[in-house]
N, C-alpha and C positions, 0 to 999 in steps of 0.2 A: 437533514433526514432523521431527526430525532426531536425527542419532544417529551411532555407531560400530559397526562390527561389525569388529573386529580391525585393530587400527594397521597391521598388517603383515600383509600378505594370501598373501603366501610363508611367514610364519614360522607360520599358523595351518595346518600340514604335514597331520591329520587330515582339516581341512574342504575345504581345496584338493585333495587325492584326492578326495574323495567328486565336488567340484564338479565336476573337468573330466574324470570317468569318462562314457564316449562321446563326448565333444566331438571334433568333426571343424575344427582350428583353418586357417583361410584365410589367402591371401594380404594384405598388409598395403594397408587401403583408405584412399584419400589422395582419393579426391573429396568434391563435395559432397552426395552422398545415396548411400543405401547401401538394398537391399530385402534383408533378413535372414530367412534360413534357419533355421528350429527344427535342432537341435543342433548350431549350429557356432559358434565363436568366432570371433571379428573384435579382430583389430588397429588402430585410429581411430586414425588421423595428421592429424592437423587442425594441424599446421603452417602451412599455406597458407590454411586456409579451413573455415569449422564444418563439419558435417557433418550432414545430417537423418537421421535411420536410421526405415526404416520398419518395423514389424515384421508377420507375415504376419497376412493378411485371416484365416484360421479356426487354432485352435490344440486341440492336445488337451490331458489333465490330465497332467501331468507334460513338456511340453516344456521344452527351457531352450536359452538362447542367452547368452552370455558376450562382453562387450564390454572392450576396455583402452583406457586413452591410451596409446598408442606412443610417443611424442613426449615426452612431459610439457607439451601444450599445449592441454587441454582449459578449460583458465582464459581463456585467450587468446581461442581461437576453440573455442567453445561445440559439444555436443553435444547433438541436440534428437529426441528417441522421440516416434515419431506412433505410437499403438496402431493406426492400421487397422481403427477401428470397434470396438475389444473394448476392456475397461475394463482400469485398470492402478492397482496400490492402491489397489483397488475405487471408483475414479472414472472418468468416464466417456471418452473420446476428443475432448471442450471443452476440455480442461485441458491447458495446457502443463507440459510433460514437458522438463526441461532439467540437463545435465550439466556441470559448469562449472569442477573440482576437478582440479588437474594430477594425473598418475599413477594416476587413476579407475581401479577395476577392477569392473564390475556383471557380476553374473551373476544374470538373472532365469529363473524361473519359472513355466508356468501352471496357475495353482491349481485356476480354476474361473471361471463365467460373471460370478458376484459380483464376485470379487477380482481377475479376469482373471489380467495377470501382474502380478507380487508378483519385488523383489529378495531373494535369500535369500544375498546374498552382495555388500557395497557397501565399499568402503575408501574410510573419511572421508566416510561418508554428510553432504551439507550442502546438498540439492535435494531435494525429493521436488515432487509433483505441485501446481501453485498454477495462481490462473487472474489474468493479467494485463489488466485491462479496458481496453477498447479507447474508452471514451465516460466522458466525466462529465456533471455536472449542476450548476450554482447553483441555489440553491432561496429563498426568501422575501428576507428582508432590512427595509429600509426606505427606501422613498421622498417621497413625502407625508405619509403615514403607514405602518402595519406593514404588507405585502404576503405576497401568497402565490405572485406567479408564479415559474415558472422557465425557463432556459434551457440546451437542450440541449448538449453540447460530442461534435461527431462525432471520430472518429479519426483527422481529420487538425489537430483541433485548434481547427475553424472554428464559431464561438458561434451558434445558430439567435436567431430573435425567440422573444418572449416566447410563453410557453405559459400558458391559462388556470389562473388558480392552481386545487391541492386541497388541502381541509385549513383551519386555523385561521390565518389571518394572524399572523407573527411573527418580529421579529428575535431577533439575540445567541442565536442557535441554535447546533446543531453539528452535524455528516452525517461518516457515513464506512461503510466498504464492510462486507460481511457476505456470506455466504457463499459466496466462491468470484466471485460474477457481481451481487451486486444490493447495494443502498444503503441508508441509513435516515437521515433528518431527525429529529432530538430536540430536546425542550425550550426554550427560548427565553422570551423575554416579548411580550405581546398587551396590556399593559397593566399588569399582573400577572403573576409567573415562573409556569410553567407544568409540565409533567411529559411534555405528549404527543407522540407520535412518528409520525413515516408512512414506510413503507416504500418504493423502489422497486427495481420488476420488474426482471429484464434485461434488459427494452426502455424502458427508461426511463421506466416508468409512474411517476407517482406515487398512493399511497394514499390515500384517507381516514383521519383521525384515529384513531390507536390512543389513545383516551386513559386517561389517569389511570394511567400506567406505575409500576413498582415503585419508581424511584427518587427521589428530593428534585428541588421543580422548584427551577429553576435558570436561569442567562443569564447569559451570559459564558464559556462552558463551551467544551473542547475535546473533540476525538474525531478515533479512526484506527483501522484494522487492525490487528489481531496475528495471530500464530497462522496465518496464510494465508487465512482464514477465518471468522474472527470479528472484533469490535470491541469500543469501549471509549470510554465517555462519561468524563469526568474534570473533576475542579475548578469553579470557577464563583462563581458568587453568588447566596445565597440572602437571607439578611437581612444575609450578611457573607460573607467571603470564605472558600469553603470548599476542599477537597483529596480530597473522597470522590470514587470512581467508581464506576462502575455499568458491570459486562463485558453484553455484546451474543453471545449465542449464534449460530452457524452460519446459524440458522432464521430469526434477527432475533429471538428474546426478551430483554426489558432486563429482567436481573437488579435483586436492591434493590441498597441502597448497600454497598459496603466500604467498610469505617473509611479516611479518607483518610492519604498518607503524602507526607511532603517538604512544601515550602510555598505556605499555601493563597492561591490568588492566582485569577484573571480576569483574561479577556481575551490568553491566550495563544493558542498554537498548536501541534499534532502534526502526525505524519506518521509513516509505514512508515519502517525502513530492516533491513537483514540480511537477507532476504526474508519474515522471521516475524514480527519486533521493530518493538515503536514506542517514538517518544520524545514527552513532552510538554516544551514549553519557553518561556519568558518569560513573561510576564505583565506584573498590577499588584495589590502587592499591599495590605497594609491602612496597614501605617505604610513611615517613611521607609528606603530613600532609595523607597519605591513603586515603579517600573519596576525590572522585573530580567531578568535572563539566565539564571538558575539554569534548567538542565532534570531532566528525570526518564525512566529507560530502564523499559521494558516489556519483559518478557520475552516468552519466546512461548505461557506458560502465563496470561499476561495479568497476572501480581505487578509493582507499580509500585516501584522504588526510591525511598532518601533521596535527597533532593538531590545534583545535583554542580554543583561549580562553574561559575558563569559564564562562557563565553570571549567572547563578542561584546558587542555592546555591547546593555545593558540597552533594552526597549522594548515595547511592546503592538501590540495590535489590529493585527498582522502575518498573514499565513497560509503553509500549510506544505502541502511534498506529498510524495509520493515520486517517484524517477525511477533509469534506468539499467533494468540488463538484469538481471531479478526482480524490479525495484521493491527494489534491495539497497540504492539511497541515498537520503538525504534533502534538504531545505532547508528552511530559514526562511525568510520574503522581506517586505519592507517594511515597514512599521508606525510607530508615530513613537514619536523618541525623548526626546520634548520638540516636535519639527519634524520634519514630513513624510520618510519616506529610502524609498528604493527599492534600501539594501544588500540583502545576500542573508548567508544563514550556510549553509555547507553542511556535511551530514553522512554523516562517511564508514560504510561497511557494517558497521564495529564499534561505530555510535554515538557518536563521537566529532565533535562541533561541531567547525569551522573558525573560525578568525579572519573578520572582518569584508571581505565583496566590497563594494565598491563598486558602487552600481545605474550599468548601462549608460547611453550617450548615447539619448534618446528614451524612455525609460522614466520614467513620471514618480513620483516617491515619495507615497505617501498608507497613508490607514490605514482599518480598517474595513473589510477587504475577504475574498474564501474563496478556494480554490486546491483543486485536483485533477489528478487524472494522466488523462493521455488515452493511447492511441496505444498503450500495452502500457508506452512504458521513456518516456514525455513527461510536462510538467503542463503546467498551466496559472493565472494568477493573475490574478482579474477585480474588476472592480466597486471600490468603495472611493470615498473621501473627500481631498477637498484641502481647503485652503482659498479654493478658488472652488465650493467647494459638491461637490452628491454626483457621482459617476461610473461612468462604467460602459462605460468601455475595460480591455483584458485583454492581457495581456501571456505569451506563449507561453519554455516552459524546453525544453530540448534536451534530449538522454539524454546528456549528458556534464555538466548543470547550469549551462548556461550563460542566462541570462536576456535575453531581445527586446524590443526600444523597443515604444512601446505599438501596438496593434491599434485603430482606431475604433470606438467604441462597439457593440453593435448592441441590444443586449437596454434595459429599461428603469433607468437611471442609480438606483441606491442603496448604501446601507451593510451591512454585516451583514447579508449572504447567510452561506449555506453551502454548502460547494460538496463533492463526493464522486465517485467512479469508478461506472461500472457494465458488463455486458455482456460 
């Protein structure tokens, strides 16, 4: 969902005539919100401060309006198109619209009621339309025994009680986001590894049992976003330790399995990062030295890589989210490495692991626990295991990836939840 259309948007001399024929180009705009005019261009100085640009309430077929960074500071301070009710790369006016690319030059188009406006002219296209959820969810785990409830996570980050479970009671599951606004719970074990999956709504519903899904059951399995809009079930245990995945359509359909790649391990953890990309990473795997660091990048066509090497320090049953502004970075966070840690790994928006954070004062290390993003550019990281038994305090991350001493408990204390965005 990304792309180029001319490195050099002066040197492309044919298509820049054609673009700025009638364009009526305006005074250079330095505020923070702009209501844009069908055929005029705009100069965006977001030096000081982003910029909202609105674009107008009704449009005919062939309008065009033409936007630049001024400044070269669109990276900095962000440039954000609200359609004004009409759709924009045939998505709807839900979806944030964000420009973030020093020296940007967009020149959009209105096509039609479908496609709305369509860029037909982007330098260094590396944004297009995605929807950052503003709610997660923990879902099943284990308390007593295997459970089904879950617990809401609002957008300011704050964990409701428990909700009556739907669904097959079951831990060492996995969750992650799908189409744009809504979630899905997969696989796990109830006794026995299982296959089935439940979807939720963008209201945070959860579904009934989809069961008997295309791919191998499994527990201990990871899962994230790619692509802005789809997901991706990965790795696990089945009668041993496996490296297959099974991609998650727009719609929420699990594909069967793809041949697994890099090494096959459980009990690791994903997450988004680059606004499209996910990375799978640690685990435990069959023989020695068993705990590892090794992760694995996802494209945003969903193709998993070999291995790259380890930088943090080896460990499992940690959880992982995305955070920042697109969801462009990631982290790793807690899990044991041998003994309970509450470090953190962070990943930068090329997929590149960081060396090992030290967990915060108040934050306590344990393992067995899920993590999700809330708040659009937040996570969050709940539930989990010490050695004074299970828990189920949560611990809130920043959009800069910085981790908070623990939060009190509120939902029901267990292990191996899963946790995912939604809304």
């Amino acid at each position: 969902m990304s792309g180029t259309i001319g490195d050099n948007v002066y040197r492309a001399s044919g298509v820049v005539a054609a673009a700025s024929a009638g364009i009526s180009w305006q005074s250079v705009t330095t505020g923070s919100t702009l209501t844009a005019v069908a055929g005029n261009g705009y100069p965006i100085d977001t030096s000081s401060n982003a910029c909202t640009i609105t674009l107008p309430a009704s449009a005919s077929v062939g309008d065009e309006i033409i936007f630049t960074d001024y400044a070269g500071t669109w990276g900095t301070n962000i440039v954000t198109i609200d359609p004004n009710g009409l759709n924009y790369q045939s998505d709807d006016d839900t979806y944030t619209i964000e420009y973030d690319t020093d020296y940007q030059v967009l020149h959009i188009v209105y096509i039609e009621t479908t496609q709305g406006w369509v860029p037909i002219l982007d330098k260094a296209v590396t944004d297009v339309p995605f929807k950052s959820n503003d709610n997660g969810i923990f879902g099943y785990g284990m308390d007593s025994g295997v459970c089904d409830i879950t617990n809401l996570v609002s957008n300011a980050g704050v964990v409701a009680s428990d909700v009556t479970g739907v669904g097959t009671a079951r831990e060492s599951l996995a969750a992650c986001e799908y189409g744009g606004d809504k979630g899905i719970f997969g696989y796990g074990n109830d006794g026995s590894n299982v296959s089935i999956t439940n979807l939720v709504s963008n209201a945070g519903v959860v579904a009934s049992d989809q069961a008997a899904t295309t791919g191998s059951a499994r527990q201990g399995l990871m899962a994230c976003e790619y692509g802005g809009n789809k997901g991706i079930f990965g790795y696990g245990h089945t009668s041993g330790r496996v490296s297959m995945t099974n991609l998650v359509s727009s719609s929420g359909v699990v594909a069967t399995d793809t041949t697994g790649v890099g090494l096959a391990r459980r009990q690791g953890s994903a997450c988004e990062y680059g606004v499209d990309k996910a990375i799978f990473g640690f685990g435990w795997t069959a023989g020695s030295p068993y705990y590892t660091g090794i992760t694995n990048l996802v494209s945003n066509t969903g193709v998993v890589a070999d291995d790259t090497a380890a930088v943090g320090t080896a460990k499992r049953l940690g959880g992982a989210c995305s955070y920042g502004t697109n969801k462009d970075k990631g982290i790793f966070g807690f899990g044991t490495t041998g003994a309970y840690t509450a470090h953190t790994n962070l990943v930068a928006n090329t997929g590149v692991v960081g060396s090992d954070v030290s967990g915060v004062a108040g934050a306590t290390g344990r393992d067995q626990m899920g993590a999700c993003e809330y708040g659009q550019d937040k996570g969050i990281f709940g539930f989990g295991g010490t050695a004074g038994g299970y828990q189920g305090m949560t611990n809130l991350l920043s959009n800069t990836g910085v981790v908070a001493s623990d939060v009190a408990a509120v939902g029901t204390a267990r292990v191996t939840p899963a946790a995912c965005s939604w809304g």
